[in-house]
N, CA and C atoms as an extended XYZ file, in Angstrom:
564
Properties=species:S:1:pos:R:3:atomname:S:1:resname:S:1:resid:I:1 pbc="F F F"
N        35.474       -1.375       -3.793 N   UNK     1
C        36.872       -1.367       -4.121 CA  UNK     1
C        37.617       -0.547       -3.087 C   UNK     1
N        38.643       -1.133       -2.826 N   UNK     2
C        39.630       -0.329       -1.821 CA  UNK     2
C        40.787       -0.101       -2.328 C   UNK     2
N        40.756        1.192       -1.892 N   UNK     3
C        42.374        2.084       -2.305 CA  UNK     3
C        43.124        2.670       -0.870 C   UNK     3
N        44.717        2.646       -1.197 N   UNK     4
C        45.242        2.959       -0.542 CA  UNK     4
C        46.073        4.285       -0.726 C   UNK     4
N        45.942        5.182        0.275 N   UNK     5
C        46.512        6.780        0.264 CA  UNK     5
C        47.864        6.889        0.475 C   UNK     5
N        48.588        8.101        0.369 N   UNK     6
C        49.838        8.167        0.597 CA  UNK     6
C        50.238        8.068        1.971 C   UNK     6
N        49.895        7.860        2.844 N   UNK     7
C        50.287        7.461        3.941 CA  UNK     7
C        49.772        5.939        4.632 C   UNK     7
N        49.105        5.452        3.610 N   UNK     8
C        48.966        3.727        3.627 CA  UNK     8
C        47.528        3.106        4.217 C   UNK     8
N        46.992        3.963        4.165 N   UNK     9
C        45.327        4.054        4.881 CA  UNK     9
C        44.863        3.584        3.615 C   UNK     9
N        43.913        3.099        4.332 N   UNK    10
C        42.772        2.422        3.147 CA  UNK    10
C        41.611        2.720        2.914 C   UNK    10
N        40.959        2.731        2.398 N   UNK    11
C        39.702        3.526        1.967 CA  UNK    11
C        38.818        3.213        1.057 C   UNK    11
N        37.466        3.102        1.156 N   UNK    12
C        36.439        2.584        0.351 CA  UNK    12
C        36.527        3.639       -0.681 C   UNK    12
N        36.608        3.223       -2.450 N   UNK    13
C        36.562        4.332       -3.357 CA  UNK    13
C        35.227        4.893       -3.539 C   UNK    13
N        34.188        3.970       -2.932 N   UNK    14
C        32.762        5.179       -3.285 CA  UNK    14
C        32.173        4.806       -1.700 C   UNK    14
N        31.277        5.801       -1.238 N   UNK    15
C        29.961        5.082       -0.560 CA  UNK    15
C        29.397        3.679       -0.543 C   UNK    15
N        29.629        2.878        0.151 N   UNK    16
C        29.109        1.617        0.036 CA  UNK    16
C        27.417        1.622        0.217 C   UNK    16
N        26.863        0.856       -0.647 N   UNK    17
C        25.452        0.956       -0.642 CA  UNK    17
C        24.700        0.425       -0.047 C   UNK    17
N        23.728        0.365        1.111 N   UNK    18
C        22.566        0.248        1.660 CA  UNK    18
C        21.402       -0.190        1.286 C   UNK    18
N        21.300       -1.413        1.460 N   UNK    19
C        19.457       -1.976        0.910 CA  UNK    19
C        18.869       -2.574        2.378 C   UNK    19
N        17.835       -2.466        3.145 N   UNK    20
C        17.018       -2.645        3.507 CA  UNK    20
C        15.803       -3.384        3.243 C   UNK    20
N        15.840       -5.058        3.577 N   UNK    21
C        14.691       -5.562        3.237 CA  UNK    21
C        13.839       -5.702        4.578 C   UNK    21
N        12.538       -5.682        4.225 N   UNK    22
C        11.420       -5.867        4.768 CA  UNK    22
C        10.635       -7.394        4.669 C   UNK    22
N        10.202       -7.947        5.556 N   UNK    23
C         9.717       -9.256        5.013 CA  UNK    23
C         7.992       -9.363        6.079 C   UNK    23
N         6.866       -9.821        5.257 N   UNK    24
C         5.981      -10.580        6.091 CA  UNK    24
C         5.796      -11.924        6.410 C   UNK    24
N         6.229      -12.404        7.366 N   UNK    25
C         6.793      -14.193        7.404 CA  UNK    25
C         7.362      -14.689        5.907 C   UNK    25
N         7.167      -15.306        4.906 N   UNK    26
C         7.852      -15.583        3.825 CA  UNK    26
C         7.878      -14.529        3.348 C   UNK    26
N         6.907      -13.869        2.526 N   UNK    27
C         6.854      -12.491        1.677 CA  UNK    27
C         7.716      -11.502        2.108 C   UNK    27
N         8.617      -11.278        0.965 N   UNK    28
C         9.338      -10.183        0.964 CA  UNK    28
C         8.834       -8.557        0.312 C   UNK    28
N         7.962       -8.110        1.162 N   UNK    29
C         7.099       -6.825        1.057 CA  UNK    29
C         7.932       -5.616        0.927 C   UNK    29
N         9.092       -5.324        0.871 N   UNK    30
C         9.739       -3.911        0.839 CA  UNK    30
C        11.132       -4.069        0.896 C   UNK    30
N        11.243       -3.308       -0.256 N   UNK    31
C        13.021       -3.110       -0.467 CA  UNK    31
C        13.434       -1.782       -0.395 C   UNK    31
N        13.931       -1.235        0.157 N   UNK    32
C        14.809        0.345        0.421 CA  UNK    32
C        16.270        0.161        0.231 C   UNK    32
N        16.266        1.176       -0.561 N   UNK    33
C        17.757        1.988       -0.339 CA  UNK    33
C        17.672        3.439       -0.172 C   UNK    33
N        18.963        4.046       -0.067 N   UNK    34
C        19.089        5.149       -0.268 CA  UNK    34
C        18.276        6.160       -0.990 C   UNK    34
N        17.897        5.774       -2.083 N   UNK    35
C        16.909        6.953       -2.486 CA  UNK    35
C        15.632        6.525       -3.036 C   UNK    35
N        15.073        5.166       -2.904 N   UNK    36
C        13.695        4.968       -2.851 CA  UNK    36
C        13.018        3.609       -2.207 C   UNK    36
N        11.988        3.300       -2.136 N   UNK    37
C        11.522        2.226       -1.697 CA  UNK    37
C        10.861        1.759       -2.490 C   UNK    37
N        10.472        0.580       -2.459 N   UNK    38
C         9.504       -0.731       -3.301 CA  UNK    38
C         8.871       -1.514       -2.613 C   UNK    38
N         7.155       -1.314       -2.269 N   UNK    39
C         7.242       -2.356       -1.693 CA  UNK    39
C         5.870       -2.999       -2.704 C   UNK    39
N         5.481       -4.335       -2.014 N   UNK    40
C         5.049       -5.706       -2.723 CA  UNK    40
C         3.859       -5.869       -2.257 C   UNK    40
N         2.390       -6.035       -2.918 N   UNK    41
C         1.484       -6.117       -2.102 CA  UNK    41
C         1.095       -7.565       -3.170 C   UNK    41
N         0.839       -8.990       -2.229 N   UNK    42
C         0.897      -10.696       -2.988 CA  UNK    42
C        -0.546      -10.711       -3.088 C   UNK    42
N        -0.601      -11.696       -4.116 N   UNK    43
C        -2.286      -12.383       -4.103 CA  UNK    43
C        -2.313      -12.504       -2.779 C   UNK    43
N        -3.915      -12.674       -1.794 N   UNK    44
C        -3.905      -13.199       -0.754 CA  UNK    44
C        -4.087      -14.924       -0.628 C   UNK    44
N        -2.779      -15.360        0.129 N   UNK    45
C        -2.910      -16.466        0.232 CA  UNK    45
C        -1.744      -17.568       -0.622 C   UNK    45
N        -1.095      -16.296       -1.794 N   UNK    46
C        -0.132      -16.866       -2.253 CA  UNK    46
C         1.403      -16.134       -2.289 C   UNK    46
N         2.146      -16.935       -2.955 N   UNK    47
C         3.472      -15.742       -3.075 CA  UNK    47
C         3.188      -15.431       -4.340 C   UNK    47
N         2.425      -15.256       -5.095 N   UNK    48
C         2.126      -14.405       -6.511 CA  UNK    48
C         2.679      -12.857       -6.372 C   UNK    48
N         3.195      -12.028       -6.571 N   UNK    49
C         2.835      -10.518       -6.752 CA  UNK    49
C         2.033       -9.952       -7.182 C   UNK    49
N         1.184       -8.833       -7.014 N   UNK    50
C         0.363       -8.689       -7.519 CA  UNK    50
C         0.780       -6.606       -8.022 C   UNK    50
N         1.066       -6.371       -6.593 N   UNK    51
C         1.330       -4.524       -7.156 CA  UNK    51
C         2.744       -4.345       -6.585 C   UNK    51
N         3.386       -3.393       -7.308 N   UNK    52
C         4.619       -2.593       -7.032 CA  UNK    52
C         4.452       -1.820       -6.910 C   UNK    52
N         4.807       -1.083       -5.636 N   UNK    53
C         4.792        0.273       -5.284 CA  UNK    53
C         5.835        1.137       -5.031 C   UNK    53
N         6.885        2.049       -5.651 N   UNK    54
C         8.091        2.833       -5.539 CA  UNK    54
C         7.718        4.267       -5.099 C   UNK    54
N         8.480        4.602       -4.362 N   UNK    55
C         8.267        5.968       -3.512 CA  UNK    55
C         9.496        6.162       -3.983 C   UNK    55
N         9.878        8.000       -3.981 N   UNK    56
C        11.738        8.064       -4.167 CA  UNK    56
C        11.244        8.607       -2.271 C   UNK    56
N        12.319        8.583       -1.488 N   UNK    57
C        12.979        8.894       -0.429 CA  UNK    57
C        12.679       10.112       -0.239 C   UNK    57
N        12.673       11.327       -0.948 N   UNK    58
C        12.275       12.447       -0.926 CA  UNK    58
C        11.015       12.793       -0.762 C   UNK    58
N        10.395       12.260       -1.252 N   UNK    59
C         8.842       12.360       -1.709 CA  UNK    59
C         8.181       11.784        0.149 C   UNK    59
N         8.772       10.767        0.188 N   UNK    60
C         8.324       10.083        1.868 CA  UNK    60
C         8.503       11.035        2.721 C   UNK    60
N         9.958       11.777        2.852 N   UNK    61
C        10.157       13.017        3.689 CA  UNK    61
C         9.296       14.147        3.680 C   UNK    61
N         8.631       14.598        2.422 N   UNK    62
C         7.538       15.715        2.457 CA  UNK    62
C         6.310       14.751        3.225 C   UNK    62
N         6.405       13.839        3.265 N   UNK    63
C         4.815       13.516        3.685 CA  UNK    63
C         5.032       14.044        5.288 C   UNK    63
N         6.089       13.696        6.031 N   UNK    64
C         6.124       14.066        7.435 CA  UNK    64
C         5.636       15.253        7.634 C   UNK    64
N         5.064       15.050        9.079 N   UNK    65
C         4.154       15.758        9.776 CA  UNK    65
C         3.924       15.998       11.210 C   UNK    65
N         3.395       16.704       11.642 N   UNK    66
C         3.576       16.787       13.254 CA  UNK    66
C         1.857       16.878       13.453 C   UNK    66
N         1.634       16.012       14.529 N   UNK    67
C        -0.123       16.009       14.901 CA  UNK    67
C         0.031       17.339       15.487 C   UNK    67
N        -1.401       17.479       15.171 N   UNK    68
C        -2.241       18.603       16.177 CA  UNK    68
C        -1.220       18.863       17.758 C   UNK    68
N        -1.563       17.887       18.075 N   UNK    69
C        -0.862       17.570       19.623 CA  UNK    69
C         0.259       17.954       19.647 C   UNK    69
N         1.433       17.643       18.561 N   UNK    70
C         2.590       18.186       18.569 CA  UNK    70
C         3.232       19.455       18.423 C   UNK    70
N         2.246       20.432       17.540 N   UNK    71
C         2.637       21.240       16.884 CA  UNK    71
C         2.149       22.226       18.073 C   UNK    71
N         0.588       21.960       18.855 N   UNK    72
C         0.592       23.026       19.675 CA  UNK    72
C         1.804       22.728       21.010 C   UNK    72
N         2.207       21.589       21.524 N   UNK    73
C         3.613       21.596       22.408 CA  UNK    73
C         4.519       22.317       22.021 C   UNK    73
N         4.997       22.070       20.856 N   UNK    74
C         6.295       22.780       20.173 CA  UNK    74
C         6.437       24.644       20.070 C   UNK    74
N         4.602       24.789       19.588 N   UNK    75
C         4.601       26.094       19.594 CA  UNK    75
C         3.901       26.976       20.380 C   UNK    75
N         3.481       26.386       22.130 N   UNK    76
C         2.728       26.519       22.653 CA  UNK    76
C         3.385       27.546       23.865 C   UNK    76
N         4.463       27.970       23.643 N   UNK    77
C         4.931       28.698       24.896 CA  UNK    77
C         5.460       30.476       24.878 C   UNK    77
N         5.388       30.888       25.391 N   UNK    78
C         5.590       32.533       24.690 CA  UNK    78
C         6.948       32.312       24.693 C   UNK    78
N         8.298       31.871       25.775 N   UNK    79
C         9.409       31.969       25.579 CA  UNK    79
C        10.337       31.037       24.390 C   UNK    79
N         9.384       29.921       23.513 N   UNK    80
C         9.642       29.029       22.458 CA  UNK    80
C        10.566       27.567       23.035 C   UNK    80
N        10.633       27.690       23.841 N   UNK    81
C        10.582       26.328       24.830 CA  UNK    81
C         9.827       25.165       24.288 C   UNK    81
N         8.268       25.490       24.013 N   UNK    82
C         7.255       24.787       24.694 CA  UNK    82
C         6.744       23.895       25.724 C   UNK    82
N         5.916       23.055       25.261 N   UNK    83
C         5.133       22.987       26.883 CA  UNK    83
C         4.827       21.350       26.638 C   UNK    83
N         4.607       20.543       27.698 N   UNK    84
C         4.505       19.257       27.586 CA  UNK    84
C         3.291       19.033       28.394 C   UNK    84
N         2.213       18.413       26.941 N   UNK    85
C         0.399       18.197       27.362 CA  UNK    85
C         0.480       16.644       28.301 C   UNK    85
N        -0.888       16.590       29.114 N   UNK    86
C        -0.663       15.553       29.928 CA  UNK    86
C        -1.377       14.861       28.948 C   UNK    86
N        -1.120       13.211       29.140 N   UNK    87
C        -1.504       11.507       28.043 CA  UNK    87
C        -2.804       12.277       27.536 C   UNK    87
N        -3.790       12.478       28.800 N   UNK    88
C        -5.367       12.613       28.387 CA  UNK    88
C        -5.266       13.875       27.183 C   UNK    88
N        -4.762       14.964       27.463 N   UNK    89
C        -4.728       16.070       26.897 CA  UNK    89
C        -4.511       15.731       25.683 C   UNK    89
N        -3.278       15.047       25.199 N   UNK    90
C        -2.594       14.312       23.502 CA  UNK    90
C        -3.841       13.517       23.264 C   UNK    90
N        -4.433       12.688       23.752 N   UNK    91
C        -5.512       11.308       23.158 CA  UNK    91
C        -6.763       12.370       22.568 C   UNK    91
N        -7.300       13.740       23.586 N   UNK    92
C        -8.243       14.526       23.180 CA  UNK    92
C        -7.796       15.293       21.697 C   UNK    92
N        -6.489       15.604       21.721 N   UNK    93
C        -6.347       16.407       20.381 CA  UNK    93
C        -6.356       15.550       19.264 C   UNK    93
N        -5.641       14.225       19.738 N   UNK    94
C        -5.334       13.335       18.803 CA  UNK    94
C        -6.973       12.691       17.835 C   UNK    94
N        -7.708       12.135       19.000 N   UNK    95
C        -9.637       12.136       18.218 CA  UNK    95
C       -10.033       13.245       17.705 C   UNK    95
N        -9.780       14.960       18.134 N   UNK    96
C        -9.965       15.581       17.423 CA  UNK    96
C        -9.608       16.130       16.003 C   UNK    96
N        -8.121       15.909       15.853 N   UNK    97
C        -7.656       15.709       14.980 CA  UNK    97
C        -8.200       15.178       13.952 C   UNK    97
N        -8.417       13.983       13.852 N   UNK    98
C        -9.196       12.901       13.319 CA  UNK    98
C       -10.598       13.218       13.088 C   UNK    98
N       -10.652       14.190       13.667 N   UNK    99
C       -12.732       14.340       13.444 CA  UNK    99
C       -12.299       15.209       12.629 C   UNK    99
N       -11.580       16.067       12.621 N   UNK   100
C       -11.236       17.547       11.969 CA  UNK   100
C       -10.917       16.977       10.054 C   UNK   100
N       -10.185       16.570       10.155 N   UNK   101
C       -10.054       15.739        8.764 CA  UNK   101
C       -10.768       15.248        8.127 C   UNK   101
N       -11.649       14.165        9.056 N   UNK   102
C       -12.834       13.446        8.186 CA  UNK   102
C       -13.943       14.461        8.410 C   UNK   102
N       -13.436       15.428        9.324 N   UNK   103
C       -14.649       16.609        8.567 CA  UNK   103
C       -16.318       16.441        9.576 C   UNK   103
N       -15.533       15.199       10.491 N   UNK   104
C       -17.272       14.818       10.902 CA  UNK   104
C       -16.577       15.256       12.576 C   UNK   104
N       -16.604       16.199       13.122 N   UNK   105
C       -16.417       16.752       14.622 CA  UNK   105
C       -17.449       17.076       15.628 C   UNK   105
N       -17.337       15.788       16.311 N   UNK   106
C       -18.534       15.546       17.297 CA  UNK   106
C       -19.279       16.327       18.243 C   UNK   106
N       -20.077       16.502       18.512 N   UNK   107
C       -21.089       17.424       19.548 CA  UNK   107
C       -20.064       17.468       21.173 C   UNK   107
N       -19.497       16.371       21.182 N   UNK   108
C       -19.041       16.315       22.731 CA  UNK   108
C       -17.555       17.101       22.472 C   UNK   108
N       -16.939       17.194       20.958 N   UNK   109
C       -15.736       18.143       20.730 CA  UNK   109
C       -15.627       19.977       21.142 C   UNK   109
N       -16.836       20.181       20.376 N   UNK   110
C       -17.258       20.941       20.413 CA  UNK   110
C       -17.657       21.713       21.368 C   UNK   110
N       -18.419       20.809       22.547 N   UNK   111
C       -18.356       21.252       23.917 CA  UNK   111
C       -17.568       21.342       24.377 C   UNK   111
N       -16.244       20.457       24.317 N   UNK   112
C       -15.009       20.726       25.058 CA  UNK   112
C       -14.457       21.719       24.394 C   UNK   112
N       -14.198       21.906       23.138 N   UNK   113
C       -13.526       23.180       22.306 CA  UNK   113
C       -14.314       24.511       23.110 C   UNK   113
N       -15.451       24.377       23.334 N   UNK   114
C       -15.862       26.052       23.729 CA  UNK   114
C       -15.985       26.271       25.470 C   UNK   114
N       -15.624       25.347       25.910 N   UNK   115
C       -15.161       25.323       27.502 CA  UNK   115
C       -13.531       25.944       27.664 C   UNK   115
N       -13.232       25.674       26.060 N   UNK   116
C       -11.804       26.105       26.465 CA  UNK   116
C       -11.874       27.542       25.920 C   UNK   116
N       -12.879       27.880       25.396 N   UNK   117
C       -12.773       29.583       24.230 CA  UNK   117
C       -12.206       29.367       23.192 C   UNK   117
N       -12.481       27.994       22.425 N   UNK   118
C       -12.509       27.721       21.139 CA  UNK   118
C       -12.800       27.744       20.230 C   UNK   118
N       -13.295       26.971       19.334 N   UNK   119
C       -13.800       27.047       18.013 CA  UNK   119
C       -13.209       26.294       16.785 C   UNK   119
N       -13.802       25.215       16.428 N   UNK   120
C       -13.513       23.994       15.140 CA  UNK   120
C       -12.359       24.915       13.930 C   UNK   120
N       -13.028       25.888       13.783 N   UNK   121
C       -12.768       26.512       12.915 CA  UNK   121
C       -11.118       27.210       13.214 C   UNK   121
N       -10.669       27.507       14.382 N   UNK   122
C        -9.556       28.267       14.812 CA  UNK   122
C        -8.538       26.903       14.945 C   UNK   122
N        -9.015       25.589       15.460 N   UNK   123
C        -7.948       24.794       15.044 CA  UNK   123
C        -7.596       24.048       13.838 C   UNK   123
N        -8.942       23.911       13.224 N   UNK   124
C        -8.572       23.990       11.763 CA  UNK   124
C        -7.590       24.441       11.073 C   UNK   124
N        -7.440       25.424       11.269 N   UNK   125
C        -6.124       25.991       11.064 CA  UNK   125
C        -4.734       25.378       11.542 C   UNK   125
N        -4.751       24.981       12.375 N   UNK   126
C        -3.593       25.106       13.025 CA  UNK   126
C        -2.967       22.897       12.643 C   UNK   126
N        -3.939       22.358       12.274 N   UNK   127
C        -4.019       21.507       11.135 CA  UNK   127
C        -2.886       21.235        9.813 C   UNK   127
N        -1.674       20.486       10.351 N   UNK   128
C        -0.708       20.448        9.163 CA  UNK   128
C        -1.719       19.955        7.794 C   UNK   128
N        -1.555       20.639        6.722 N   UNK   129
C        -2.102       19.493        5.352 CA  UNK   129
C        -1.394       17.950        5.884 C   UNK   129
N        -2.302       17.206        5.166 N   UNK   130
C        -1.650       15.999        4.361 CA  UNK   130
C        -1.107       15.974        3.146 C   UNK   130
N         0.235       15.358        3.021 N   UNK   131
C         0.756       15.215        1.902 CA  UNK   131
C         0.655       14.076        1.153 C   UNK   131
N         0.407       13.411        0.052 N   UNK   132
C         0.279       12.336       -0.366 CA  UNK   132
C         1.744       11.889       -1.579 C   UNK   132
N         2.381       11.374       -1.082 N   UNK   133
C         3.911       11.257       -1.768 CA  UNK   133
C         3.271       10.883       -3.431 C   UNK   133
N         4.161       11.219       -4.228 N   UNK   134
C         4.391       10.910       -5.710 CA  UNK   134
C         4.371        9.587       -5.581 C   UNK   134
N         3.941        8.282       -6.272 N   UNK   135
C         4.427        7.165       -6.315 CA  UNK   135
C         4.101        6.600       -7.971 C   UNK   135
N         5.133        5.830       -7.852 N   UNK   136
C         5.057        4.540       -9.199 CA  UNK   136
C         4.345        3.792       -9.056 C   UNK   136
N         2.932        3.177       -9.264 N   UNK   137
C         2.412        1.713       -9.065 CA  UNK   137
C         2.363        1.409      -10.482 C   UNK   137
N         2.988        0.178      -10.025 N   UNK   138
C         3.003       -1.259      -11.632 CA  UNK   138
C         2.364       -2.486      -11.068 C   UNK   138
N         1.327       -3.322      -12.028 N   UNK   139
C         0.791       -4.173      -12.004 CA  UNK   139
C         1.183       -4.943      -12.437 C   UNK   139
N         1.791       -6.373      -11.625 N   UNK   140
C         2.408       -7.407      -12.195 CA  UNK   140
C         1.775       -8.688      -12.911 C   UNK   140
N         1.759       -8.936      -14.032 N   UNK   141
C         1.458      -10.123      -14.817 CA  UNK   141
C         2.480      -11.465      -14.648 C   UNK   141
N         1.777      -12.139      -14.130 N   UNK   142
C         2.403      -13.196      -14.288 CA  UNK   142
C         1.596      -14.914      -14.309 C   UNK   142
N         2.747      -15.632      -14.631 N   UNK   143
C         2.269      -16.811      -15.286 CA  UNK   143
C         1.593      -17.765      -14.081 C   UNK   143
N         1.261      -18.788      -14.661 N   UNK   144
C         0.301      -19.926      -13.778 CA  UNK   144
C         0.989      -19.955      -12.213 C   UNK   144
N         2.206      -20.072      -12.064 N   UNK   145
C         2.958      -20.614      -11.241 CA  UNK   145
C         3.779      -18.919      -10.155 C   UNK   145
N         2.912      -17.889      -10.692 N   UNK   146
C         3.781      -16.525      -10.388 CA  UNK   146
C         4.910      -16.183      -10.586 C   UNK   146
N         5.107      -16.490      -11.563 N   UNK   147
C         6.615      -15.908      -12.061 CA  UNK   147
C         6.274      -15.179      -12.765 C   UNK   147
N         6.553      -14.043      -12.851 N   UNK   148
C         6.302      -12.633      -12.986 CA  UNK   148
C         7.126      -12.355      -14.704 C   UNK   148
N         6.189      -12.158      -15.050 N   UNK   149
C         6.440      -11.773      -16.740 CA  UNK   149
C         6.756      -10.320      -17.390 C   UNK   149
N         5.763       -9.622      -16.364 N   UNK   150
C         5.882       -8.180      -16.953 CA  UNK   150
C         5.343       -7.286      -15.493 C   UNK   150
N         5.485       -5.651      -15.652 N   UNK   151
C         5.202       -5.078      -15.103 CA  UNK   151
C         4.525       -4.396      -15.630 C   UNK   151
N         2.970       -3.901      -15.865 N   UNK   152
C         2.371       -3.060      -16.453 CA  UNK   152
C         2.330       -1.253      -15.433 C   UNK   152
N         2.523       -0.579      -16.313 N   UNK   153
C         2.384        0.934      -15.596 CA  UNK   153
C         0.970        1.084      -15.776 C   UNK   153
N         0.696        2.571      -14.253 N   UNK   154
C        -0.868        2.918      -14.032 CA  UNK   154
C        -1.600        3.491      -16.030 C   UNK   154
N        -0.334        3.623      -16.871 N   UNK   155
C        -1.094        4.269      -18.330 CA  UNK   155
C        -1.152        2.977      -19.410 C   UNK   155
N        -0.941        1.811      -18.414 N   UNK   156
C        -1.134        0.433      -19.595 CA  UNK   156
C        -0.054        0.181      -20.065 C   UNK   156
N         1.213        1.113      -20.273 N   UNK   157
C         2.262        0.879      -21.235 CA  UNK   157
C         3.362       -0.656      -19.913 C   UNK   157
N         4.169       -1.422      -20.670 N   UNK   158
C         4.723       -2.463      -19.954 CA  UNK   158
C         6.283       -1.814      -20.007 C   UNK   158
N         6.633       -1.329      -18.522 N   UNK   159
C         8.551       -1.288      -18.314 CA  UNK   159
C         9.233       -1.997      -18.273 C   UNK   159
N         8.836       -3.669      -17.900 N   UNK   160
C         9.615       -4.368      -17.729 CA  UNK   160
C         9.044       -5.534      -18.233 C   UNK   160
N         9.931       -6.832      -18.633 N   UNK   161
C         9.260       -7.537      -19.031 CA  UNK   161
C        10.338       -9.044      -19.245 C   UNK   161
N         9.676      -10.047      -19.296 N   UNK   162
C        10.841      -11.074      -19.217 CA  UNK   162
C        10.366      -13.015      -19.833 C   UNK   162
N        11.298      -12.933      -20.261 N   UNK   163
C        11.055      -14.513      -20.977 CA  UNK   163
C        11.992      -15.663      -20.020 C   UNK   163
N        11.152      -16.690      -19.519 N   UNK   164
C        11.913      -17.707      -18.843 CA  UNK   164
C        12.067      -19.199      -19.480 C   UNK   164
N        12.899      -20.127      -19.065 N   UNK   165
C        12.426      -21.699      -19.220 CA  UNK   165
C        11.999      -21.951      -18.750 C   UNK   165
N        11.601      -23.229      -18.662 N   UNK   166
C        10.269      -24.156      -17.781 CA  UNK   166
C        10.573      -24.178      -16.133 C   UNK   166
N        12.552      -24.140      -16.042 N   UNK   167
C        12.815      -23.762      -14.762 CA  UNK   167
C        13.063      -22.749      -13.622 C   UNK   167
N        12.797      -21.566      -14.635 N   UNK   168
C        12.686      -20.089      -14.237 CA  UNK   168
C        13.643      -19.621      -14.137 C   UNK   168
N        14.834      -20.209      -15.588 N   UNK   169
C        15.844      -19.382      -15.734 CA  UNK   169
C        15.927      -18.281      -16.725 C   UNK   169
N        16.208      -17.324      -16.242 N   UNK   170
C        16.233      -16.075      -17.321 CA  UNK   170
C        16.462      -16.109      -18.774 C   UNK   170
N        15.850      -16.070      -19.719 N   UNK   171
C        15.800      -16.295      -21.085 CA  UNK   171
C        16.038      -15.002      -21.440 C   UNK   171
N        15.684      -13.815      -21.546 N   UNK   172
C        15.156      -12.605      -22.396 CA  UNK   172
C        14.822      -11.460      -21.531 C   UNK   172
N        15.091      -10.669      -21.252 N   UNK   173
C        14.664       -9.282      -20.375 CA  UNK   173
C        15.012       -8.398      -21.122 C   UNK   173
N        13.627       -7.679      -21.220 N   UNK   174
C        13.474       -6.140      -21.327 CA  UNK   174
C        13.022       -5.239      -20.407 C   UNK   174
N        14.342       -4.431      -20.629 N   UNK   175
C        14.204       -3.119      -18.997 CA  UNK   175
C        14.417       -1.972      -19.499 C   UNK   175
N        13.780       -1.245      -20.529 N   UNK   176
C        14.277        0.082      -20.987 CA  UNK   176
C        13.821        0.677      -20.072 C   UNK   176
N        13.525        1.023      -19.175 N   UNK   177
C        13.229        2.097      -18.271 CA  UNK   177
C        13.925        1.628      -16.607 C   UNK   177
N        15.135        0.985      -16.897 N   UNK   178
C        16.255        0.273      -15.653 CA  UNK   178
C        15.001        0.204      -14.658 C   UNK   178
N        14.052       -0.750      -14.457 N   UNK   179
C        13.634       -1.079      -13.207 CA  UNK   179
C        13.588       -1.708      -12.732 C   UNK   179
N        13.631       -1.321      -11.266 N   UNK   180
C        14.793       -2.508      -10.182 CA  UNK   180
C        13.457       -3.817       -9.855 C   UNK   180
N        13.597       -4.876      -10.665 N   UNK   181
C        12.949       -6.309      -10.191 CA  UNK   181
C        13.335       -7.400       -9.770 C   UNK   181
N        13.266       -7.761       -8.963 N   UNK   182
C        14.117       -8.713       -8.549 CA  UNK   182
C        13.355      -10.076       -8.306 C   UNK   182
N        11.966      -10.353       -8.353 N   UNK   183
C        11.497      -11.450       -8.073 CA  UNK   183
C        11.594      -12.072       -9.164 C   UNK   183
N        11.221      -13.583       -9.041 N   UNK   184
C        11.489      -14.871       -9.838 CA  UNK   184
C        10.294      -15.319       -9.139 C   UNK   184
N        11.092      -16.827       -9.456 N   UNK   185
C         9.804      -17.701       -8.865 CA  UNK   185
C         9.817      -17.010       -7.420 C   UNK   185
N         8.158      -17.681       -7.176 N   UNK   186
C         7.362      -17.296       -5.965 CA  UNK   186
C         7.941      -17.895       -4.448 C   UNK   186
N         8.411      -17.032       -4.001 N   UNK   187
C         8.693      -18.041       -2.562 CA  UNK   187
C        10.195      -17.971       -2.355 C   UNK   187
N        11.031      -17.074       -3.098 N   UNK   188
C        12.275      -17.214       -3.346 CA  UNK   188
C        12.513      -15.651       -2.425 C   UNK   188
């Protein structure tokens, strides 16, 4: 809606809203807005749905992180500048990284860690956690043809749920818990 001010300017009365779709050739895999995402993981091979997955926006932002590689550039300089590692230097922290996590850090790391006056254990540390975001997953039920009937939550209980005709026009919806669904028939 647009309003006009005392000097004749015009002006949107709220924030206009932002959705972001995502698509894999037909499949429409992810919907964003402003404060969360949804995305769609299909039977393989059909446009069925099969899981819903909602993140809020916030929750995605704690997951960010800075590699190994980054964090010693950023904090690698006495005057707080830092310092910029050469390709080879990032690819070595970056496999180490990766060994460091899965916990399995190779004999040839190790040699390079104590050529430098290292030790597994001292960059361990220096190791952002992983964060694993909060999420919603719902399991979608649906009929012969994938038209999606209900959404079951990870505790069994159903949020959403819906009655169609033979042509997959909306008969009956129940949404006590407002959740955003938007598929119909498959392929749409």
């Amino acid at each position: 809606r647009r309003e006009r001010d005392l000097t004749g300017w015009m002006s949107l009365s709220r924030k206009p809203e932002v959705t972001w779709y995502g698509w894999d050739g037909d499949h429409l895999t992810t919907v964003q807005t402003d404060t969360t995402r949804i995305q769609t993981v299909y039977q393989p091979g059909s446009f069925a749905p099969l899981i819903r997955i909602e993140t809020d926006n916030g929750e995605r932002e704690k997951a960010q992180r800075r590699s190994l590689a980054e964090k010693l550039q950023q904090e690698g300089s006495e005057d707080g500048h830092g310092v910029v590692f050469p390709a080879e230097l990032v690819r070595l922290l970056d496999r180490l990284e990766e060994e460091i996590r899965a916990d399995r850090v190779s004999s040839e790391s190790r040699a390079w860690l104590a050529q430098c006056g290292l030790t597994v254990e001292q960059l361990e540390k220096q190791v952002e956690p992983e964060y694993t975001p909060a999420r919603k997953v719902h399991l979608y039920h649906c009929d012969h043809r994938g038209l999606p009937l209900a959404l079951i939550s990870e505790d069994g209980n159903t949020v959403w749920s819906a009655e169609y005709d033979e042509w997959g026009n909306l008969l009956n919806e129940e949404n006590p818990h407002h959740v955003y669904q938007s598929y119909r028939l498959p392929g749409q």
